[in-house]
Kinemage of the C-alpha trace (Angstrom):
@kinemage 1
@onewidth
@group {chain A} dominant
@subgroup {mainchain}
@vectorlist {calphas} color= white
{ca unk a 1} P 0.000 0.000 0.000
{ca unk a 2} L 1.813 3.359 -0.999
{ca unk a 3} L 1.103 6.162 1.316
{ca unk a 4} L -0.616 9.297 -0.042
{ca unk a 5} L 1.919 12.282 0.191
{ca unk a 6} L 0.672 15.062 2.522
{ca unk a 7} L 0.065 18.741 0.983
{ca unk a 8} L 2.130 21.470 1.912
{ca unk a 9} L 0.983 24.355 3.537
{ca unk a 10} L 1.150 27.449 2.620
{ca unk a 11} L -0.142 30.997 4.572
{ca unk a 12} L -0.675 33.830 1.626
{ca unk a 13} L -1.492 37.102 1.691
{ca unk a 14} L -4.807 37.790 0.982
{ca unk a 15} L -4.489 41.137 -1.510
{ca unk a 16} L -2.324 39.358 -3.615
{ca unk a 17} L -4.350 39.035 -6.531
{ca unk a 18} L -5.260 35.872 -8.496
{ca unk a 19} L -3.833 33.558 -5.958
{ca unk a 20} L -7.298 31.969 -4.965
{ca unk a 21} L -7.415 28.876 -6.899
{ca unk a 22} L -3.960 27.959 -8.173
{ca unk a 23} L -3.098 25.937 -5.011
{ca unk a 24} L -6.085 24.652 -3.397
{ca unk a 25} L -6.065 21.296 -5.102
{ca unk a 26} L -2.622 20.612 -4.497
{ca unk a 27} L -1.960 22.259 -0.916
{ca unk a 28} L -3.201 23.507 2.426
{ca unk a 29} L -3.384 27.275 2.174
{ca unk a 30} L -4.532 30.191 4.372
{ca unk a 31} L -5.183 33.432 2.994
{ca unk a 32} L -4.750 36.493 6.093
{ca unk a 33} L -4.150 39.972 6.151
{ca unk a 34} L -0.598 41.003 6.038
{ca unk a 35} L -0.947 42.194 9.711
{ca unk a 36} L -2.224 38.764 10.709
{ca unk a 37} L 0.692 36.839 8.884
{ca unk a 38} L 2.317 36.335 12.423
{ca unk a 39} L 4.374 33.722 14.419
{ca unk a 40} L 1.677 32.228 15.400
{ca unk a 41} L -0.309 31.818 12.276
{ca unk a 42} L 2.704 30.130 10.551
{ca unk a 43} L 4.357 28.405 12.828
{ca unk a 44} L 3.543 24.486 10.783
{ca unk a 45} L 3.520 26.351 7.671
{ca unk a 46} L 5.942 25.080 4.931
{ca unk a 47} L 5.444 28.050 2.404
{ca unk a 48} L 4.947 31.751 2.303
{ca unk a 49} L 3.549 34.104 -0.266
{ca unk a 50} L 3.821 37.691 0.666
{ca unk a 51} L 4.368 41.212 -0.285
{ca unk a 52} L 6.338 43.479 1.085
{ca unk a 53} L 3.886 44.572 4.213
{ca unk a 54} L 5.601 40.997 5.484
{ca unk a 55} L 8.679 41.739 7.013
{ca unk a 56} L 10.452 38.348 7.442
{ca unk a 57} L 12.729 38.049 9.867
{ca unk a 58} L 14.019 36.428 12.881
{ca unk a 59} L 11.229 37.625 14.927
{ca unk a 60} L 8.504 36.110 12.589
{ca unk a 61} L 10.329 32.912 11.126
{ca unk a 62} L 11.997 31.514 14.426
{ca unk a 63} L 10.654 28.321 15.627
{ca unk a 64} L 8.494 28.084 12.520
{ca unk a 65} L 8.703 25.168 10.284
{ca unk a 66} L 9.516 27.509 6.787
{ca unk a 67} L 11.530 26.013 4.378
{ca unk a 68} L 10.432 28.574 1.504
{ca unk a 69} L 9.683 32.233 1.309
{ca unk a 70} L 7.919 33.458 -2.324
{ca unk a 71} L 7.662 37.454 -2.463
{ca unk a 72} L 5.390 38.592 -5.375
{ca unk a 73} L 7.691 41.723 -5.822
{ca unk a 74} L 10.799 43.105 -7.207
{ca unk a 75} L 11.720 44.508 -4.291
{ca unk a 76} L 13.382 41.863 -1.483
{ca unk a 77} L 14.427 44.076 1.231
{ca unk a 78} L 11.522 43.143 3.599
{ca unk a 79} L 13.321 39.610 3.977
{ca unk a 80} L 16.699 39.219 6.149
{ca unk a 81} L 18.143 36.885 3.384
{ca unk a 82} L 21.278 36.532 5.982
{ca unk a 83} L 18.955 34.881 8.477
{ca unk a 84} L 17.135 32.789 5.915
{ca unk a 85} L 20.517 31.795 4.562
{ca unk a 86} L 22.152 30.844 7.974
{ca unk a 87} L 18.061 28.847 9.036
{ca unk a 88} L 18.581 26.996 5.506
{ca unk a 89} L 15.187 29.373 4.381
{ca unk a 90} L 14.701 29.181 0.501
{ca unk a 91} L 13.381 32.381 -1.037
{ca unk a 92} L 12.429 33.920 -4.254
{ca unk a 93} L 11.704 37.691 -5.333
{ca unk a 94} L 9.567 38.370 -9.146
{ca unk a 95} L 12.490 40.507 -11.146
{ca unk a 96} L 10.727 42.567 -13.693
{ca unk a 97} L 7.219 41.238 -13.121
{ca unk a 98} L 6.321 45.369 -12.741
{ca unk a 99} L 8.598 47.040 -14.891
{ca unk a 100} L 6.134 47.985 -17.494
{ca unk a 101} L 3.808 49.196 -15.151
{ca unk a 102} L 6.097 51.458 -13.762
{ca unk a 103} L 7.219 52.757 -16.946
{ca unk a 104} L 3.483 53.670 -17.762
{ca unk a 105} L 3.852 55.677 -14.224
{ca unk a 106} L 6.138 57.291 -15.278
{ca unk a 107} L 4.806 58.583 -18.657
{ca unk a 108} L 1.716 59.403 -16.343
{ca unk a 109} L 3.694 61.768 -14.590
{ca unk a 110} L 5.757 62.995 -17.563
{ca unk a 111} L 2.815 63.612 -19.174
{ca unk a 112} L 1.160 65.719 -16.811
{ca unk a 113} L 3.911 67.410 -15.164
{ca unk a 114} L 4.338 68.421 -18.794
{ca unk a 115} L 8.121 67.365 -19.036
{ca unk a 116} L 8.187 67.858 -22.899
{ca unk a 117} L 11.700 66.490 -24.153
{ca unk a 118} L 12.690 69.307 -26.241
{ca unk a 119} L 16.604 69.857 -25.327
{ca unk a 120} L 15.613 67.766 -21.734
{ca unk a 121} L 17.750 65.685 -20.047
{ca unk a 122} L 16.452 62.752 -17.437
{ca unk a 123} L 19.058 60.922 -15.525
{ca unk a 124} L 18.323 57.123 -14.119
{ca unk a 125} L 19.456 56.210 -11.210
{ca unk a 126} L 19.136 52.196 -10.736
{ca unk a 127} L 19.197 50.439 -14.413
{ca unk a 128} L 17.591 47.376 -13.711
{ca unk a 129} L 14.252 45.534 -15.305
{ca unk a 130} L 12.792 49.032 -14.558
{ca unk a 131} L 15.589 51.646 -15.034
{ca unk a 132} L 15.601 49.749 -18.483
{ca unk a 133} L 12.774 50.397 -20.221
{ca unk a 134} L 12.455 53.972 -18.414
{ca unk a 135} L 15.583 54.703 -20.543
{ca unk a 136} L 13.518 53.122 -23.675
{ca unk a 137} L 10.784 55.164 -22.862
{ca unk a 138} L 12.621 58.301 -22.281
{ca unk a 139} L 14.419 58.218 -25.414
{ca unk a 140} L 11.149 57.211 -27.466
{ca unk a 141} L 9.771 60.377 -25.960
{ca unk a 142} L 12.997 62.400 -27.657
{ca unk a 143} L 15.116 62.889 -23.917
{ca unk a 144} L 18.492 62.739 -23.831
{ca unk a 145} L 19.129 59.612 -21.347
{ca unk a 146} L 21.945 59.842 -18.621
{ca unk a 147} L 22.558 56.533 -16.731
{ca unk a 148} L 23.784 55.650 -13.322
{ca unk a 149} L 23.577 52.275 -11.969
{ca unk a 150} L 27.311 52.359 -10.185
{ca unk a 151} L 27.016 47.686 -9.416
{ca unk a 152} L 26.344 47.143 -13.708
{ca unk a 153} L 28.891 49.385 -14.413
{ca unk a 154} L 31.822 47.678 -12.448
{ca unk a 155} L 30.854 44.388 -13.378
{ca unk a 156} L 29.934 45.237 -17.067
{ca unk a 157} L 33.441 47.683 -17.723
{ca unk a 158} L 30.498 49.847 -19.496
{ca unk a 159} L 31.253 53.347 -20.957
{ca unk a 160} L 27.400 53.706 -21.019
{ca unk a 161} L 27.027 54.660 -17.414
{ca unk a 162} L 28.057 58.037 -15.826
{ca unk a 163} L 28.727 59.041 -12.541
{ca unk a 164} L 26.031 60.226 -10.244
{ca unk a 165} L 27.856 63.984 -10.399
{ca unk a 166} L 26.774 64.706 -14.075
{ca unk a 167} L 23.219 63.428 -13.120
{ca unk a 168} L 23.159 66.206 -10.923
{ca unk a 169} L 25.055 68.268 -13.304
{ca unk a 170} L 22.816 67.845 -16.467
{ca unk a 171} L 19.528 66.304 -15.530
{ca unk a 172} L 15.777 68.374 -15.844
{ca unk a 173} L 14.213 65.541 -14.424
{ca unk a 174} L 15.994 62.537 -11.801
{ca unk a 175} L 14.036 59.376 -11.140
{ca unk a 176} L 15.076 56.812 -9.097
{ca unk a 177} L 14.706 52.883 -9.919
{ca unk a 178} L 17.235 51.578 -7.058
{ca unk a 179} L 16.897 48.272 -4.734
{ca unk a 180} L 17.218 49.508 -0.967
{ca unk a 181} L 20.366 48.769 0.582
{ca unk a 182} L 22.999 50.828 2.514
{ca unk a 183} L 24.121 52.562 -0.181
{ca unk a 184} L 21.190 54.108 -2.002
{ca unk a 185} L 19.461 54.774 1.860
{ca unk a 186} L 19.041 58.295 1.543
{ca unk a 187} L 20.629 58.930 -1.174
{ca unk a 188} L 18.069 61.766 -1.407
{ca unk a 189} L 19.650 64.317 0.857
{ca unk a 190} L 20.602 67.539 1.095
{ca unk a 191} L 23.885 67.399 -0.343
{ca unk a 192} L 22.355 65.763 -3.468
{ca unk a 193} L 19.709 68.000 -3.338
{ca unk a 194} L 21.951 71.657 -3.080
{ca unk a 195} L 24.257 69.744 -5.780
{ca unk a 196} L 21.874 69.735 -8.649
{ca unk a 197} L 22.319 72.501 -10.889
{ca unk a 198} L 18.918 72.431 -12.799
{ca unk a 199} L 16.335 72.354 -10.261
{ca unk a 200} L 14.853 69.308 -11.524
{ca unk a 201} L 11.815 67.309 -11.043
{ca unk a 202} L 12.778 64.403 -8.473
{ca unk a 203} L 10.371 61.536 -9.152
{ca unk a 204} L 11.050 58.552 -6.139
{ca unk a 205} L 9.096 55.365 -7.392
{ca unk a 206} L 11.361 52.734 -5.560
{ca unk a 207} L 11.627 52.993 -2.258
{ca unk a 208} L 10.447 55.578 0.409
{ca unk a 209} L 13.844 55.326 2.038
{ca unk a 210} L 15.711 56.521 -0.834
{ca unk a 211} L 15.099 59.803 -0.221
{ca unk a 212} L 15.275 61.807 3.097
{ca unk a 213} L 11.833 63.351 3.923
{ca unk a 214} L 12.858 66.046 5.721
{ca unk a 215} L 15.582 66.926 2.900
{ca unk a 216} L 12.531 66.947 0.534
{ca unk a 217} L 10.612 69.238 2.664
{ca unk a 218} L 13.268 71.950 2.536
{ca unk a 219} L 13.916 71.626 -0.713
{ca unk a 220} L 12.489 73.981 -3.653
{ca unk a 221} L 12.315 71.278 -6.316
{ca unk a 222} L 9.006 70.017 -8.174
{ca unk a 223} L 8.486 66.201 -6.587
{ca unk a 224} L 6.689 63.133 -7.299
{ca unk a 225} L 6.541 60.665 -5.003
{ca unk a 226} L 4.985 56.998 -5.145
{ca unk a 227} L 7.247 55.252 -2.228
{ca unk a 228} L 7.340 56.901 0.826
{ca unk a 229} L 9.259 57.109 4.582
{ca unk a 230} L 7.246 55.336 7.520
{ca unk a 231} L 4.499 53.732 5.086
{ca unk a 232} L 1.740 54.129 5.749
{ca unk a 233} L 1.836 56.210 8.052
{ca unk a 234} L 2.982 58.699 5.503
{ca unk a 235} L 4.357 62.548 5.957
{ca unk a 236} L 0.851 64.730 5.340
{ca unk a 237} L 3.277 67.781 5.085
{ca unk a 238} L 5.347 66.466 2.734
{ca unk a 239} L 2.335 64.905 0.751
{ca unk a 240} L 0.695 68.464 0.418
{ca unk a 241} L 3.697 69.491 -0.828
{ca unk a 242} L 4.493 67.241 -3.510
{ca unk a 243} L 3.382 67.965 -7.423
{ca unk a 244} L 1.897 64.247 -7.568
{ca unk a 245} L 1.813 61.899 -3.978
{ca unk a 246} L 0.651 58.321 -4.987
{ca unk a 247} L 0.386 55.398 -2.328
{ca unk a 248} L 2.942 53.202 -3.588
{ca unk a 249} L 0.698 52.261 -6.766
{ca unk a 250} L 3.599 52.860 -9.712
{ca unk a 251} L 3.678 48.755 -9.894
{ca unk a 252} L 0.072 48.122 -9.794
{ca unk a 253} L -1.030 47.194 -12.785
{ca unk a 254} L -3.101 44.140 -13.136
{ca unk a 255} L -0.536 42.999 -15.885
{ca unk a 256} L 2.403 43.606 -12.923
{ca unk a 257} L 0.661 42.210 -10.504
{ca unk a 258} L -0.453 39.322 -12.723
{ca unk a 259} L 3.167 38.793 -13.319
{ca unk a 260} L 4.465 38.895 -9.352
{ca unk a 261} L 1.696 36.126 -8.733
{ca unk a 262} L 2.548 33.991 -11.316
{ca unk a 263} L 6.421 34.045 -10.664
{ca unk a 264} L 5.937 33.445 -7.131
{ca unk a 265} L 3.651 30.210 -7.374
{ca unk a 266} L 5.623 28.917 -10.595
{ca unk a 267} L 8.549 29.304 -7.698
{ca unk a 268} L 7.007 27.460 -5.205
{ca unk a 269} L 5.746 24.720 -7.459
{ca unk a 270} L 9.147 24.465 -8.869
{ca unk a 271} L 10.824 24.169 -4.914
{ca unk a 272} L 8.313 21.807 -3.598
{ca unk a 273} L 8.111 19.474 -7.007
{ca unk a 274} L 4.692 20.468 -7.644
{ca unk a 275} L 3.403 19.947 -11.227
{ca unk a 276} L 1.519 22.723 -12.420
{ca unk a 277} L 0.904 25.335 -14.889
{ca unk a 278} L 0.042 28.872 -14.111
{ca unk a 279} L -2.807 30.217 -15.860
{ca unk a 280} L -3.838 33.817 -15.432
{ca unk a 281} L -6.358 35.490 -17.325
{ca unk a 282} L -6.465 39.289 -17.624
{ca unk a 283} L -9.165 41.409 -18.178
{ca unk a 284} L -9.173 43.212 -22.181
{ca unk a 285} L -7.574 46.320 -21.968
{ca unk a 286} L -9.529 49.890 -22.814
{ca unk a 287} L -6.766 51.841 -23.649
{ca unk a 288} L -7.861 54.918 -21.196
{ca unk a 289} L -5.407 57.655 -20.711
{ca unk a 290} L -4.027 56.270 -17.112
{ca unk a 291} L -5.079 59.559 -14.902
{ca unk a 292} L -2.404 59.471 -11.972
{ca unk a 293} L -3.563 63.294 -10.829
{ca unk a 294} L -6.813 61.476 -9.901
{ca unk a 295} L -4.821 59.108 -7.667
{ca unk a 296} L -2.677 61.910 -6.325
{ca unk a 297} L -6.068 63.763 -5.336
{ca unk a 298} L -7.535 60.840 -3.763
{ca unk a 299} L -4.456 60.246 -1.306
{ca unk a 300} L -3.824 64.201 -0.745
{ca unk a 301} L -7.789 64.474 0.208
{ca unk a 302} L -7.803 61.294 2.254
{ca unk a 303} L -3.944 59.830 3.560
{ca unk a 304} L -5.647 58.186 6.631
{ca unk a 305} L -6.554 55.554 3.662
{ca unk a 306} L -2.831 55.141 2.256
{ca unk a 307} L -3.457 51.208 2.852
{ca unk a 308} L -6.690 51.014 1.708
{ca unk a 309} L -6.341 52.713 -1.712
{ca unk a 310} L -2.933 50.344 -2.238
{ca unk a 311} L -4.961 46.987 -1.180
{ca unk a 312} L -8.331 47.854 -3.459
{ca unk a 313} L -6.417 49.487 -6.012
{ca unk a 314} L -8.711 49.593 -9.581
{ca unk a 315} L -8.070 47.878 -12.321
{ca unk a 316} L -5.448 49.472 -14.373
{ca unk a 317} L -3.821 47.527 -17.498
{ca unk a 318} L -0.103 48.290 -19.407
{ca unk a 319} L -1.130 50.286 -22.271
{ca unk a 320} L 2.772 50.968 -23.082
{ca unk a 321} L 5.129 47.759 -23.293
{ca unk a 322} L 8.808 48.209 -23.241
């Protein structure tokens, strides 16, 4: 008589969109608020599927029986790999699954900041999935691109990078596309700030640590901000000051978040030998001019809801693909 194998199980969070479904034949799984995903609730739990509300740590993942962690985002910094590492805790982050939402952001913003390229320069700082096709997107629109990314140009010899000096030097318009780490953690501040010699528009959709708040507030410089210090418990001053305040939304398309669900179960299926296919069906598109004023309104009229406009965010689909 061969014994049946038992299911895994796996504790998800709940606002991660079209997760319902793709595991519940072939594991136990729990769906909770990302408030609720605590020690307790996962303490004989084999898998994880979070966002980045989950902060994974020693204080959540001791004693628990985790073997793998699946974030359905670029952005990894809300796990302590060095703890999963030395607790033998697998993990997996979705590269790229929002890029092309972010770049439709950022032609958003573009567009009604009206940034028109003639004789404009935008600098990128972080050159990644998303720094990428900004810089396709940029020079589609007729800017003259400036790159910094300073880890792809050490390891790629590249003359196509230039230091973060004539970003400051040359750029109308700065956006930021970096990971957060100890060397991009405020790189906002006042010395980059009082170092820019064209005023320019600082746009900060990566992470609200990237740029000092109160820098920001003292500054005189037109600013968009989608990631923000403290979240959610956002700066209202600095919110009412900025051109366009978004609660970190810039990756929230349905086709991104489509993406970030899809890597992150294909990950666990892969880990735990799990032989499935992914199937995600999208919604047509309507080709609507994507309004990010609107969502800028919403959040200046109403921050108290920062949370509640990210986790019932409206359907928004990729109109441009880069």
């Amino acid at each position: 008589m061969s014994l049946q194998k038992a299911k895994i199980k796996i504790v998800a969070d709940e606002n991660i969109p079209f997760l319902r479904g793709i595991f519940e034949d072939v594991a136990d799984i729990q769906y909770l608020a990302a408030p609720d995903i605590n020690k307790i609730a996962i303490q004989d739990t084999d898998a994880l599927i979070i966002r980045t509300r989950t902060k994974c740590n020693k204080s959540l993942l001791s004693g628990s029986s985790v073997k793998y962690i699946a974030t359905a985002t670029i952005g990894y910094d809300h796990i302590d790999i060095e703890y999963c590492e030395a607790n033998g805790i697998k993990w997996s982050n979705a590269p790229g699954c929002n890029a092309n939402s972010v770049v439709n952001y950022i032609n958003a913003v573009l567009k009604f900041t009206e940034s028109f390229p003639t004789q404009k320069t935008i600098g990128i700082v972080g050159v990644g999935n998303v720094g990428f096709r900004i810089a396709k997107l940029a020079k589609f629109l007729g800017f003259k691109v400036l790159l910094n990314d300073p880890p792809r140009q050490i390891a790629e010899k590249s003359s196509s990078f230039v230091p973060i000096s004539e970003i400051q030097n040359k750029s109308d318009i700065i956006t930021f596309h970096v990971p957060l780490n100890d060397s991009t953690y405020h790189i906002v501040d006042d010395d980059f700030i009082s170092n820019c010699k064209r005023n320019p528009l600082i746009i900060n959709a990566a992470r609200g640590e990237v740029c000092d708040s109160a820098a920001l507030l003292k500054c005189y410089n037109k600013i968009v901000l989608d990631c923000w210090e403290n979240e959610p418990k956002i700066n209202v001053e600095l919110l009412n000051k900025v051109i366009i305040g978004t609660p970190h939304i810039a990756g929230y398309s349905i086709d991104g978040k489509a993406n970030g669900t899809r890597i992150a179960a294909t990950n666990i299926c892969q880990f735990f030998g799990i032989k499935k296919t992914i199937i995600i069906n999208l919604p047509p598109k309507d080709n609507l001019t994507y309004n990010v004023k609107e969502e800028s309104d919403k959040l200046k009229l109403q921050p108290d809801k920062f949370e509640d406009f990210r986790n019932h965010y409206p359907t928004r689909r990729d109109i441009i693909t880069f």
